[in-house]
C-alpha positions as CSV (number, residue, x, y, z in Angstrom):
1,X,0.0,0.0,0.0
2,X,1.5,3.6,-1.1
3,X,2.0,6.0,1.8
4,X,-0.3,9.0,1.6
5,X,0.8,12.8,1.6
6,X,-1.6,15.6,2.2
7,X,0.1,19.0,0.5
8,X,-2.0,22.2,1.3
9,X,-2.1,24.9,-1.4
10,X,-1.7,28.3,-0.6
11,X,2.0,29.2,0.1
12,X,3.2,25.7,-0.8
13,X,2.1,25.4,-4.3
14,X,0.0,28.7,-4.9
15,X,2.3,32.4,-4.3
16,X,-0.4,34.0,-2.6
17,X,2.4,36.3,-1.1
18,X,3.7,37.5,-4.1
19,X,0.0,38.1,-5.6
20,X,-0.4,40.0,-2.6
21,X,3.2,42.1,-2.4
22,X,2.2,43.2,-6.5
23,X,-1.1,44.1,-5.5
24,X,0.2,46.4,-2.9
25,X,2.9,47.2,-4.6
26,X,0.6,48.7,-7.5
27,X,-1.8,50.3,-5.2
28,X,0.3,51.9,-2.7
29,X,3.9,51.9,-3.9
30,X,5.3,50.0,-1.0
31,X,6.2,46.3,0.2
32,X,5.4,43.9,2.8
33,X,7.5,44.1,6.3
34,X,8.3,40.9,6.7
35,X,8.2,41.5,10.1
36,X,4.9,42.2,11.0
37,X,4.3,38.7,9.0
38,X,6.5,36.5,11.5
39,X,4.8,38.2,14.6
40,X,1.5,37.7,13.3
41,X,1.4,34.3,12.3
42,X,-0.4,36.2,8.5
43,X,0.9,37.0,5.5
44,X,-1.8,40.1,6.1
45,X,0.0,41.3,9.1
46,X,3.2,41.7,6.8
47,X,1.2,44.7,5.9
48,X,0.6,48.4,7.5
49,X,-2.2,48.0,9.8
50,X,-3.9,50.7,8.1
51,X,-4.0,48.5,5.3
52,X,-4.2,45.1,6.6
53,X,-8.1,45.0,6.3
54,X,-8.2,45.9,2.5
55,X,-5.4,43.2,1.8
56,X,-7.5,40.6,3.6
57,X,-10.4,41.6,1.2
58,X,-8.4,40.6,-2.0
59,X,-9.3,36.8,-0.5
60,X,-12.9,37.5,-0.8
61,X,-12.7,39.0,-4.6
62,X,-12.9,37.1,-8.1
63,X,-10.2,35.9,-9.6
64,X,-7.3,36.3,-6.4
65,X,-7.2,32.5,-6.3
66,X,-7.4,31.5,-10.3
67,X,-4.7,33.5,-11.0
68,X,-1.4,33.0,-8.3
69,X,1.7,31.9,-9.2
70,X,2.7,28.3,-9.1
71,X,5.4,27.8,-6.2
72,X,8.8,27.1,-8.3
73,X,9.9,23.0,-9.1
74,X,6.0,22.4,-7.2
75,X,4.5,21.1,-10.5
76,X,7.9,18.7,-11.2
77,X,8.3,17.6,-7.9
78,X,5.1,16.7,-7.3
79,X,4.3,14.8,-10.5
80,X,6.8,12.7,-9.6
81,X,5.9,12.4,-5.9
82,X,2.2,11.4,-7.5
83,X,3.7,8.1,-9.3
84,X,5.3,7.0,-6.0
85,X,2.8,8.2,-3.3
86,X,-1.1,8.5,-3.0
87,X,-1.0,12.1,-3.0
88,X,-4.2,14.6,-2.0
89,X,-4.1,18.2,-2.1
90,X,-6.1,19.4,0.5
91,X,-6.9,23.1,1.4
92,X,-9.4,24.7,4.2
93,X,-10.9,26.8,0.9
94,X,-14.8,27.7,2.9
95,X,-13.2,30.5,4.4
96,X,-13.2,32.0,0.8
97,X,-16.1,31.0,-1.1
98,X,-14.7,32.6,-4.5
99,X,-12.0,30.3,-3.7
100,X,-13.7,26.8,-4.3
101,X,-13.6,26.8,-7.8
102,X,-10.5,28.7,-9.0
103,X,-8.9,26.7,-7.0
104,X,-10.0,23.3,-8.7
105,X,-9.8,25.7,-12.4
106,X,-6.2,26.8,-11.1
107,X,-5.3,22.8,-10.0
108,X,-6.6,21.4,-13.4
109,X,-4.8,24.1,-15.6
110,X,-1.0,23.9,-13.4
111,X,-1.5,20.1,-11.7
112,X,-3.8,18.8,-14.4
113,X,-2.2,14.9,-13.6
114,X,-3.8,15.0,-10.4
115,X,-7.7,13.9,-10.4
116,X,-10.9,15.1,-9.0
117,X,-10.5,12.6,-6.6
118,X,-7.1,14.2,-4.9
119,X,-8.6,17.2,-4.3
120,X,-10.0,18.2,-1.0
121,X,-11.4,21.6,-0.4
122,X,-12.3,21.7,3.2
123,X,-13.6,24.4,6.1
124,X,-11.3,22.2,8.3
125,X,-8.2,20.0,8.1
126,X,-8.9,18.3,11.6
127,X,-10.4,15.0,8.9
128,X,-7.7,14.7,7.2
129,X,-5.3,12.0,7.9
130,X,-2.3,10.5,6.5
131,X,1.5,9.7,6.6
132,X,2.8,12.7,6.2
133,X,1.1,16.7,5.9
134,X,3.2,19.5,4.2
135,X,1.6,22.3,4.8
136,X,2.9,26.0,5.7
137,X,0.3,26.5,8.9
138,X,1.7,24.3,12.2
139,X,-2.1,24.8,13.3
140,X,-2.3,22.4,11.0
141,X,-0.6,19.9,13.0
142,X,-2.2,20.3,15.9
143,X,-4.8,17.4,15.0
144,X,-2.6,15.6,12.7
145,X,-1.3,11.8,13.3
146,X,1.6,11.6,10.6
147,X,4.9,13.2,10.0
148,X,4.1,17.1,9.4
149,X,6.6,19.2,7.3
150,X,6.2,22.8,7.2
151,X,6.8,24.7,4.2
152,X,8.1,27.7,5.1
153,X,6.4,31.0,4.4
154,X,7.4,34.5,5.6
155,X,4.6,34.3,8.4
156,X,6.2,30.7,9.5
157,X,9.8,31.2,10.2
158,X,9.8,31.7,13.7
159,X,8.5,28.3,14.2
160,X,10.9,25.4,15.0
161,X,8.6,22.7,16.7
162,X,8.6,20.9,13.3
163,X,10.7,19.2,10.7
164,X,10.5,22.4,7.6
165,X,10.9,22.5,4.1
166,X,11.8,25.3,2.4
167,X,11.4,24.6,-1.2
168,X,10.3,22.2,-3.3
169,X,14.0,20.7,-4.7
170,X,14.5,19.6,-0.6
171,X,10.7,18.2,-0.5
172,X,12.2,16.1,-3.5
173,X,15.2,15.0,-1.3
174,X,13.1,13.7,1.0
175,X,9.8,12.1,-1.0
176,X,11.9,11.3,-4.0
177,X,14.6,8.7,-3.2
């Protein structure tokens, strides 16, 4: 029986942060402060506070989720990863309703060899089990019975209760043997 591995979306295979630094970028001619992100345990918070509401609404609008950035060697890695493993990608999407379906559109145009059946878009990761989570949240964790690997993520880097990866060419040293 293939070992299963749970890999959550957003800042592990989607660049929400970079969608979020041009948007800002465009809007108010400055740059996230990497800082505020550790503290805050939120991309958002990376953000002047004066600002940090309107950034959170670009979750809620049409289109934010169809059109990030794939994370770099994601699409490789995990294609091969999919041959060895049962593989699910599994993302707590209810939070953004817009969300649902441009992240299944986004999956089927960047991951199209995974199926409809390795796609889980949840309100809660507390379900999902497996032998091993990569994921970018340690909240994540919290419920979780396998090996977790966090992905690090500017609002992550502070944390050092778990085993991290910090791209995809080391997730490939350690799934791809």
């Amino acid at each position: 029986m293939q070992q299963r591995v749970l890999v959550d979306m957003d800042e592990v295979i989607a660049d929400v942060e970079s969608a979020m630094k041009r948007w800002y970028k465009q809007k108010y001619g400055g740059d996230m402060d990497y800082t505020g992100a550790l503290n805050g345990g939120s991309l958002v918070k990376g953000f002047p506070e004066a600002h940090q509401a309107e950034v959170r609404q670009l979750l809620f609008e049409p289109g934010f989720f169809r059109n990030l950035p794939v994370i770099e060697n994601s699409v490789e890695v995990l294609e091969q990863m999919n041959k060895q493993y049962e593989v699910f990608l599994v993302s707590a999407a209810m939070e953004f309703p817009n969300s649902l379906r441009e992240k299944y559109d986004w999956l089927q145009e960047h991951f199209p060899f995974f199926t409809w059946h390795q796609i889980v878009l949840c309100g809660s990761k507390k379900m999902a089990q497996a032998d091993f989570l990569i994921d970018d949240h340690a909240k994540h964790f919290q419920y979780f019975n396998g090996k977790p690997y966090l992905f690090s993520a500017p609002h992550n880097l502070n944390e050092n209760q778990f085993a991290r990866i910090n791209n995809w060419k080391e997730a490939a040293e350690i799934f791809l043997k």
